[in-house]
LUMROSE-717490 format. One record per residue: residue number from 1; residue in three letters; x, y, z of N, C-alpha, C in turn. Coordinates in steps of 0.05 Angstrom, whole numbers. Each point is the difference from the previous one (the first is absolute). Layout:
! residues N
k:r:n_x:n_y:n_z:ca_x:ca_y:ca_z:c_x:c_y:c_z
NUM:ALA:X:Y:Z:X:Y:Z:X:Y:Z
...
! end
This chain:
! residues 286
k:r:n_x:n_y:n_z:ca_x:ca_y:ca_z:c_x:c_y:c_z
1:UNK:307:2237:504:-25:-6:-15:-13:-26:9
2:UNK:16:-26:5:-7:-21:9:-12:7:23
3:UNK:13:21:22:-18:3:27:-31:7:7
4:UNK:-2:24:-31:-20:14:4:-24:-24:-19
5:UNK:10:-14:-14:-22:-27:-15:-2:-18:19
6:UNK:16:-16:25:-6:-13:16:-17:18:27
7:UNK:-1:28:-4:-23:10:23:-18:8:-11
8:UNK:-7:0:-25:-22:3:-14:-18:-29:-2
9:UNK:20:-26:2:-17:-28:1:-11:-4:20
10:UNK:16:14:25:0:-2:30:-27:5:11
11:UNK:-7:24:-11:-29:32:-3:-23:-15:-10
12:UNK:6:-25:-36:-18:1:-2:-12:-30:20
13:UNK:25:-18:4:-16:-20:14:-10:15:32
14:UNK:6:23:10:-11:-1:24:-34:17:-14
15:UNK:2:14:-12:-34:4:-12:-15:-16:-17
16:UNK:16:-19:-29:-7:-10:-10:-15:9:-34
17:UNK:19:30:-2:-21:20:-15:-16:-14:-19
18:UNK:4:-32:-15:-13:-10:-21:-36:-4:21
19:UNK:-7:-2:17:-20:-9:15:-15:37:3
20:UNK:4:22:-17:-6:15:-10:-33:0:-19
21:UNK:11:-27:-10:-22:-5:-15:-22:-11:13
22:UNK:-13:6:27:-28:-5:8:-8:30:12
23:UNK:14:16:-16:-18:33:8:-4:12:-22
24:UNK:36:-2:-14:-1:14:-31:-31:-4:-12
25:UNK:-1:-18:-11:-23:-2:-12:-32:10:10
26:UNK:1:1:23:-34:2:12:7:38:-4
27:UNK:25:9:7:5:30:0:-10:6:-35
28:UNK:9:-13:-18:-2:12:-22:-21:-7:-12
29:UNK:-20:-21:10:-35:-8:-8:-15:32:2
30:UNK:7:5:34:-16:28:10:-2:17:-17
31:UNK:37:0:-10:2:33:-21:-6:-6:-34
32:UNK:-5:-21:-8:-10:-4:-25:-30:6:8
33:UNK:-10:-14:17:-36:10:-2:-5:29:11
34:UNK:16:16:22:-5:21:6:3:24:-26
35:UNK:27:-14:-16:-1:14:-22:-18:-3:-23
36:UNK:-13:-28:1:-5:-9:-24:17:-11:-22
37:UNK:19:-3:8:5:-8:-27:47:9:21
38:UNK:5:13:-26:34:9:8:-2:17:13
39:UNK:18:0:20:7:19:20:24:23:-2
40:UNK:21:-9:-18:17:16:-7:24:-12:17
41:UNK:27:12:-13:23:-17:4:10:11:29
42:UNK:-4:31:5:2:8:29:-8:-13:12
43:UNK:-22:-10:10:-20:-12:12:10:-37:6
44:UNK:0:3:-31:19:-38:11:28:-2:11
45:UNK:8:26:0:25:-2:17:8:-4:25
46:UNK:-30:28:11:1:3:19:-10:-20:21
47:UNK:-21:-16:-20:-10:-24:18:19:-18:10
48:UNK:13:-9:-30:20:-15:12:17:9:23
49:UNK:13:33:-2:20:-6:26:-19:2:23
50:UNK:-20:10:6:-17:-1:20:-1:-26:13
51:UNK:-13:-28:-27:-6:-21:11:24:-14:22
52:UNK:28:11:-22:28:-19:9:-4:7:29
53:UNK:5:34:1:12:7:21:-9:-8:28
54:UNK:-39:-7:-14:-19:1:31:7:-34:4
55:UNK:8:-7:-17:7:-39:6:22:3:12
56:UNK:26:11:-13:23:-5:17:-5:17:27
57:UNK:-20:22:2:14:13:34:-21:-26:14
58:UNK:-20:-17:-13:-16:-12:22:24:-25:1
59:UNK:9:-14:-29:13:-15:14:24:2:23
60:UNK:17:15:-5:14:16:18:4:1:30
61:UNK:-28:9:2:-15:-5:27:-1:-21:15
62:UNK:-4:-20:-28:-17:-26:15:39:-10:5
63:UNK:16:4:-15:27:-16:6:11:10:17
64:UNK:-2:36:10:15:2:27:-17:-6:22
65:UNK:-27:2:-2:-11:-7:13:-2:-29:16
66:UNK:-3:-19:-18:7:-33:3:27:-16:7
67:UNK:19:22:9:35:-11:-7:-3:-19:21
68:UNK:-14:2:26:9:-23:19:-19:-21:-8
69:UNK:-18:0:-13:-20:-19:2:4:-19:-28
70:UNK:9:13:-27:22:-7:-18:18:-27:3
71:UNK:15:15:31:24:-16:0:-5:-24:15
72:UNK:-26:-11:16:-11:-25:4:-12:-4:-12
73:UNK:-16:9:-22:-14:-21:-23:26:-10:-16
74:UNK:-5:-31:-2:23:-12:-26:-3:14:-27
75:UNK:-26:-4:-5:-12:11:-18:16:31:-18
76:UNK:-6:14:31:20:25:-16:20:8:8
77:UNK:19:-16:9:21:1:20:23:9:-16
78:UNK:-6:-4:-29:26:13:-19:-5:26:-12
79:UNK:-24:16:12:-8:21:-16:28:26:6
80:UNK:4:14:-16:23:19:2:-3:12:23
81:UNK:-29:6:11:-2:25:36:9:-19:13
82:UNK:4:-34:2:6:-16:19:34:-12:5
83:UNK:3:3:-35:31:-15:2:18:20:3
84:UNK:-3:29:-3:22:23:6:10:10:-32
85:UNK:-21:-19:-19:15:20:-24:-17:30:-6
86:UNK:-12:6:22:-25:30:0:3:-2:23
87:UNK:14:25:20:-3:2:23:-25:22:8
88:UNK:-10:3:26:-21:16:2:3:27:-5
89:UNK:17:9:6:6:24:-11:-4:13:-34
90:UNK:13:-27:-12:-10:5:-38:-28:-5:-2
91:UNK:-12:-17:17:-31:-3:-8:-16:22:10
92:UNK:8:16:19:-13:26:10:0:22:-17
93:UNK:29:3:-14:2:26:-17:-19:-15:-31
94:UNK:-5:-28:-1:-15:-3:-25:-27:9:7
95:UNK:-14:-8:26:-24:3:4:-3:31:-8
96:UNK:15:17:14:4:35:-4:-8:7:-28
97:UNK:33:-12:-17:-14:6:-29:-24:4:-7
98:UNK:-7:-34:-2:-21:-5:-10:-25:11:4
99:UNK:-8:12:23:-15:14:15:5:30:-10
100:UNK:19:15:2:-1:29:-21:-9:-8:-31
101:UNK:20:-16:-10:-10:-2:-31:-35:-9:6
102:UNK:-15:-14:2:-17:-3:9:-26:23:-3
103:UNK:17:17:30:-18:22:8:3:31:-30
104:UNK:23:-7:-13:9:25:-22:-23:-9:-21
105:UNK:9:-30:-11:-26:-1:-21:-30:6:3
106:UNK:-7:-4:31:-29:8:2:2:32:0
107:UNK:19:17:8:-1:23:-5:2:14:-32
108:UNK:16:-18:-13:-6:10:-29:-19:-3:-10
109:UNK:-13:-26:7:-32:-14:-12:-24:25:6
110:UNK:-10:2:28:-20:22:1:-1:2:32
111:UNK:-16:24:6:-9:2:26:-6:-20:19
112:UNK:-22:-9:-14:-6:-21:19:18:-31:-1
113:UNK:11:-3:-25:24:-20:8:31:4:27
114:UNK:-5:32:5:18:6:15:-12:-2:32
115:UNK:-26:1:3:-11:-4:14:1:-29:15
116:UNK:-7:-11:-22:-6:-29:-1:23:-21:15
117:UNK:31:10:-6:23:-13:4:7:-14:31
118:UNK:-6:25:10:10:-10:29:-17:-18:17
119:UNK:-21:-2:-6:-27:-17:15:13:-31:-20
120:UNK:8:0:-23:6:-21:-14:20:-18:2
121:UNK:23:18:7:22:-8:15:1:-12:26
122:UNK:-17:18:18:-2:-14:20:-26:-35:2
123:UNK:-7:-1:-19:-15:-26:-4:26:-21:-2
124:UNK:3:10:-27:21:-17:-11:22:-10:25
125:UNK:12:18:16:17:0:20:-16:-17:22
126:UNK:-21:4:5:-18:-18:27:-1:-38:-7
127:UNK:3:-10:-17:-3:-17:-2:26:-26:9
128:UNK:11:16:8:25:-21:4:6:2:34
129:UNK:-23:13:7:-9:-1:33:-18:-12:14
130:UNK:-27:2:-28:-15:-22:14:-10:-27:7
131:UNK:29:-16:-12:-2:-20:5:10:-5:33
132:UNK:10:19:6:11:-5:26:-22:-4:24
133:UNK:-26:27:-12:-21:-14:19:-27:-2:-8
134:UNK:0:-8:-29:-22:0:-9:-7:-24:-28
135:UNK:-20:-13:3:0:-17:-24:-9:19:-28
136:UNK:-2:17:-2:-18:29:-21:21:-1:-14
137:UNK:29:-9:3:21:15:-14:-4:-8:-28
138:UNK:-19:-29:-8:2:-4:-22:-17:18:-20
139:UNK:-21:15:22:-19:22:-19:18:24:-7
140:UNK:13:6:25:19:17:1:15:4:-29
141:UNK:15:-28:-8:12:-1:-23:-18:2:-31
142:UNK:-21:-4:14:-21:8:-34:-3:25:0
143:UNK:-3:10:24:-4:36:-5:22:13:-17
144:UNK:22:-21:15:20:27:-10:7:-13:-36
145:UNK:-9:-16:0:5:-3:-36:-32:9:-7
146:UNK:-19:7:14:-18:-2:-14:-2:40:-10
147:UNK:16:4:18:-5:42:-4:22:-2:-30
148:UNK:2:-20:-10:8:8:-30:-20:11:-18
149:UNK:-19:-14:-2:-21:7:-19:-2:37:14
150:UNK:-9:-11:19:-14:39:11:26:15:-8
151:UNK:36:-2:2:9:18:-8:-10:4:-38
152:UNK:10:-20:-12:-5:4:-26:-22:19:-8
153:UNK:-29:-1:13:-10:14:-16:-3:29:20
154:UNK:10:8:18:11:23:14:19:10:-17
155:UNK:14:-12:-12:23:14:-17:-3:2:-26
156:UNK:-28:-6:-11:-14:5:-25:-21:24:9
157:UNK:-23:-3:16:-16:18:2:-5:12:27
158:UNK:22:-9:13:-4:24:40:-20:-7:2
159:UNK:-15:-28:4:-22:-6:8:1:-24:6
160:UNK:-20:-14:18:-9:-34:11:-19:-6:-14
161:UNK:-10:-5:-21:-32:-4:-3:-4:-29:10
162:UNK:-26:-17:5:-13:-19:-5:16:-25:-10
163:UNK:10:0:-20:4:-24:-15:22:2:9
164:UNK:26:16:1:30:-8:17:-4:-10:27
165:UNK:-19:9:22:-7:-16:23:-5:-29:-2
166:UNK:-13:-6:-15:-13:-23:-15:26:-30:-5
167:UNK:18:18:-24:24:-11:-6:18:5:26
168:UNK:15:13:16:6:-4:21:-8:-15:10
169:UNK:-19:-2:20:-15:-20:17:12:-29:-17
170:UNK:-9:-1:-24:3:-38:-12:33:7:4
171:UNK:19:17:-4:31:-8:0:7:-6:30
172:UNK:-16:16:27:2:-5:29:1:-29:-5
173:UNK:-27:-22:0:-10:-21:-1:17:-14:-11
174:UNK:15:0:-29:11:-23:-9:19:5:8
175:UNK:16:25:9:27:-3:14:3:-13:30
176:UNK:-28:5:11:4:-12:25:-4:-29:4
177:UNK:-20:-13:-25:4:-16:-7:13:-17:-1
178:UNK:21:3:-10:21:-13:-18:24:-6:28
179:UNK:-1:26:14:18:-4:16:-7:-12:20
180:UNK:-18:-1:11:-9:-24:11:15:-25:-1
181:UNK:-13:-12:-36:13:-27:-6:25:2:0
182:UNK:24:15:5:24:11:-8:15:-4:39
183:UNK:-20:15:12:11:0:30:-7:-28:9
184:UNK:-7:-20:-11:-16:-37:9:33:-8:2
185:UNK:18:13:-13:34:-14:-2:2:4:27
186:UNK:-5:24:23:15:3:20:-21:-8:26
187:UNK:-19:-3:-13:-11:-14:24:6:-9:30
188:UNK:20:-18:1:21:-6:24:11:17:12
189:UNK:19:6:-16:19:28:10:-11:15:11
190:UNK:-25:18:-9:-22:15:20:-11:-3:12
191:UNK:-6:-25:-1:-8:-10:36:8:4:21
192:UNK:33:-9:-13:17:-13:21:16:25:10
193:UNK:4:26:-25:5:29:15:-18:13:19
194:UNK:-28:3:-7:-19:11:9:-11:23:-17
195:UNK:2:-2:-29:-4:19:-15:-30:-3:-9
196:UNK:-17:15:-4:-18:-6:-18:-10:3:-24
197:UNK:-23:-31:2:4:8:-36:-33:-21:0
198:UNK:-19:1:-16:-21:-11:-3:10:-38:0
199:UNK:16:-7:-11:9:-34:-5:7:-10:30
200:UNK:25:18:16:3:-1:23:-17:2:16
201:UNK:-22:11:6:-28:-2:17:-17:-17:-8
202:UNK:-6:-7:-28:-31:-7:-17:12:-25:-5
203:UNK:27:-10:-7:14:-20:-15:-9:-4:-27
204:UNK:6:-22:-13:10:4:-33:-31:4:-10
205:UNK:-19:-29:9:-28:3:-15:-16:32:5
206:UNK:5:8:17:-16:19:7:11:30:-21
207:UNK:21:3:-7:23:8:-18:-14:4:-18
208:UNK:3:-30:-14:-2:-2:-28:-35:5:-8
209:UNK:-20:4:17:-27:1:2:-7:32:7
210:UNK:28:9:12:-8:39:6:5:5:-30
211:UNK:28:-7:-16:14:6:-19:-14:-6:-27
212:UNK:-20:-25:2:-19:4:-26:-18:14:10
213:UNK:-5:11:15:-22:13:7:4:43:-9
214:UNK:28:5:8:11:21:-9:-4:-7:-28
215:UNK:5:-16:-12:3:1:-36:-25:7:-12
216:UNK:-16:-22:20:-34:9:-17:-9:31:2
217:UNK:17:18:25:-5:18:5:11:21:-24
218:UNK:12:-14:-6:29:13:-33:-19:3:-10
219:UNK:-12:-24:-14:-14:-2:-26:-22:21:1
220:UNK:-13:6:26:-22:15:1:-1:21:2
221:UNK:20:10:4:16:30:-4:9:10:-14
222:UNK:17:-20:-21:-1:1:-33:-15:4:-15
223:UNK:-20:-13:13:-26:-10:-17:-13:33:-6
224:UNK:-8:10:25:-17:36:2:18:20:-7
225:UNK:35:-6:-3:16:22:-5:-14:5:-33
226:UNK:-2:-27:-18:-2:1:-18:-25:10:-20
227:UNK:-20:-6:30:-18:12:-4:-9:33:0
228:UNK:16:7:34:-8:26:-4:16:22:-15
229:UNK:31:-13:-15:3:15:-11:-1:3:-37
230:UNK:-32:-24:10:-10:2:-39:25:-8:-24
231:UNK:8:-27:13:23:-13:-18:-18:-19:-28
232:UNK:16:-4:-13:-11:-21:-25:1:-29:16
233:UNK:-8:-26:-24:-12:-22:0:38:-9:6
234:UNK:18:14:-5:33:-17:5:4:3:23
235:UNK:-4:18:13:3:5:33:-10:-11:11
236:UNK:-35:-10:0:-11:-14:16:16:-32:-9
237:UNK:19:-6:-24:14:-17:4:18:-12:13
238:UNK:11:36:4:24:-2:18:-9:-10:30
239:UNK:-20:4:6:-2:3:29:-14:-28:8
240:UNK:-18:-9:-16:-7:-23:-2:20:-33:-7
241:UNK:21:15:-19:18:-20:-4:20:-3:28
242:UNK:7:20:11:15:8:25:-14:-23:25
243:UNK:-24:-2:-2:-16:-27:19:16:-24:-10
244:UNK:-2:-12:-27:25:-28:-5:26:2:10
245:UNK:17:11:4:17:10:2:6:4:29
246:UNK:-11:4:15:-1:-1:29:-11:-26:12
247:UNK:-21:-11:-18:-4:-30:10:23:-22:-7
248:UNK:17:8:-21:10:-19:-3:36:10:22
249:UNK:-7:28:11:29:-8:12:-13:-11:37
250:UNK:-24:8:1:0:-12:22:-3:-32:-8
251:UNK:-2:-13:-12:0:-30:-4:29:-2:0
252:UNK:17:13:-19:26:-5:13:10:-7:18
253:UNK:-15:12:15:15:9:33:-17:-19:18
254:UNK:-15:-14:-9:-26:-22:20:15:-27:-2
255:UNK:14:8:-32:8:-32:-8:28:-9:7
256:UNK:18:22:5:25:2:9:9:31:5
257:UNK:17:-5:33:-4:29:7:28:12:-10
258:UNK:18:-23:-13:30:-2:-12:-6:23:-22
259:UNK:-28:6:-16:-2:17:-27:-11:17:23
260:UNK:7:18:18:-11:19:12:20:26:-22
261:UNK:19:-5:-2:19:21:-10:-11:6:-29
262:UNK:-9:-23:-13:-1:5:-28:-33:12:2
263:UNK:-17:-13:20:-25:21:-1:3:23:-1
264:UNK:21:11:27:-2:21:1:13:25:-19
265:UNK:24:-18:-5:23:31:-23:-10:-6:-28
266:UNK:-5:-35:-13:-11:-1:-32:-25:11:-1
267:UNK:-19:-8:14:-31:-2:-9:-10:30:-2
268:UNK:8:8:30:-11:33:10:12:19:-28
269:UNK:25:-8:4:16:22:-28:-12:-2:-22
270:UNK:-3:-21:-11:-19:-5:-34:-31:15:7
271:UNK:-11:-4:18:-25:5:7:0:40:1
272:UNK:15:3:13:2:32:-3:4:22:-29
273:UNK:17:-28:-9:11:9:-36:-30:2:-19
274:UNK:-10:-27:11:-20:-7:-27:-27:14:11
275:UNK:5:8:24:-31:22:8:12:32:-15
276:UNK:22:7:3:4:28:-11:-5:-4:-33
277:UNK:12:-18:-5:-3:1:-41:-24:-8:-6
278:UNK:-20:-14:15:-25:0:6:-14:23:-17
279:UNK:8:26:29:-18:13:5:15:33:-25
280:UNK:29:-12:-5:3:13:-21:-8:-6:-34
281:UNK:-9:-16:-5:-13:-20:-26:-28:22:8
282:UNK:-16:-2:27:-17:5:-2:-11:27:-9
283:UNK:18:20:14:1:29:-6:10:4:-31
284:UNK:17:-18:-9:-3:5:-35:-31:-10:-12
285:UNK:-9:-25:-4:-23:3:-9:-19:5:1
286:UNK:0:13:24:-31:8:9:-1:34:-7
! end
């Protein structure tokens, strides 16, 4: 029993499942407004294992993917794909799982969620390649958190409308955002491998000037989700309040790049919470 609770600690530090919480929530905004209101307990189930599964097969990816490049950053030089407590072989049959369970829930959800899976997967899976020759990887990484919203309301109404493009697009932006200020830690290291990454070509000012620049792009994408999908006077709170909240973690990160960690795992996480109860306050009183 001790073996199988020390490879379950092992699992979650190589994915991190608590860092769950910057999709959960944008997934379950979609299906409160697509529904209007409750979605039903099927439905929140299925999101959830959907969301886990499409986070752990991407993280997955990114850890067998990264094992040599891992084991010369200091940084993540203790991660389990690097020190031998997850050999490649257990991280391959996780990616597998994760990837059927995955592909089963979009088959129970609907047609076009079964459709939808494999083009998703393979997003999710691309991103832990293009840093090798591309500075995009950080858009790369908003896409693939940003096809939360579009599954959510695919798995409410088999449909894309307007306003989930809208909300997508602002989750692309602040996730690429963020990671941005988040990749300013490895700066060096990617130089000095040859990896790319916007900080490593642009350096820090140029960074932190793309990265508020993605945010304003948040807010304005928030801003028309809420519009075109005819939200109340709390939502346009949410989305509006979501602008403080991004200014104040990039000041974090201007004023010391030491709170890069706490921008990125405190601020983003609260910010995802207090946009969904937002936009669920909103759908009750309105």
């Amino acid at each position: 029993m001790q073996r199988v609770i020390e490879k379950a600690k092992d699992f979650n530090e190589l994915v991190m499942f608590e860092h769950s919480i910057f999709s959960l929530p944008f997934i379950f905004i979609a299906m409160v407004v697509a529904a209007n209101g409750w979605f039903g307990f099927w439905l929140l189930f299925m999101g959830i294992l959907a969301a886990l599964s499409a986070r752990n097969f991407a993280m997955g990816v990114n850890r067998y993917a990264d094992r040599d490049i891992d084991a010369l950053n200091p940084r993540t030089a203790d991660r389990p794909n690097v020190d031998g407590r997850l050999g490649a072989g257990t991280i391959f049959l996780f990616i597998v799982v994760n990837a059927v369970i995955f592909i089963a829930v979009a088959y129970m959800i609907n047609p076009l969620a079964l459709k939808l899976s494999l083009p998703i997967l393979f997003i999710l899976g691309s991103y832990s390649y293009f840093k090798r020759f591309s500075s995009l990887a950080h858009i790369i990484l908003g896409i693939s958190l940003g096809l939360a919203p579009i599954a959510g309301v695919v798995a409410v109404s088999a449909s894309v409308p307007l306003w989930s493009v809208f909300l997508s697009l602002g989750v692309v932006f602040w996730v690429a955002g963020f990671d941005l200020l988040y990749s300013l830690q490895d700066i060096e290291f990617d130089k000095e491998k040859g990896l790319h990454s916007i900080p490593s070509k642009y350096g820090a000012q140029t960074t932190l000037f793309i990265s508020a620049l993605f945010h304003t792009f948040t807010i304005l994408f928030w801003m028309l989700f809420v519009y075109e999908a005819n939200l109340g006077y709390i939502a346009y709170i949410a989305a509006f309040g979501s602008a403080f909240v991004l200014a104040y973690e990039q000041k974090l990160v201007r004023r010391d790049f030491t709170q890069i960690d706490r921008a990125f795992f405190t601020v983003n996480g609260y910010l995802g919470i207090a946009f969904f109860v937002l936009i669920v306050v909103d759908r009750i009183v309105s």
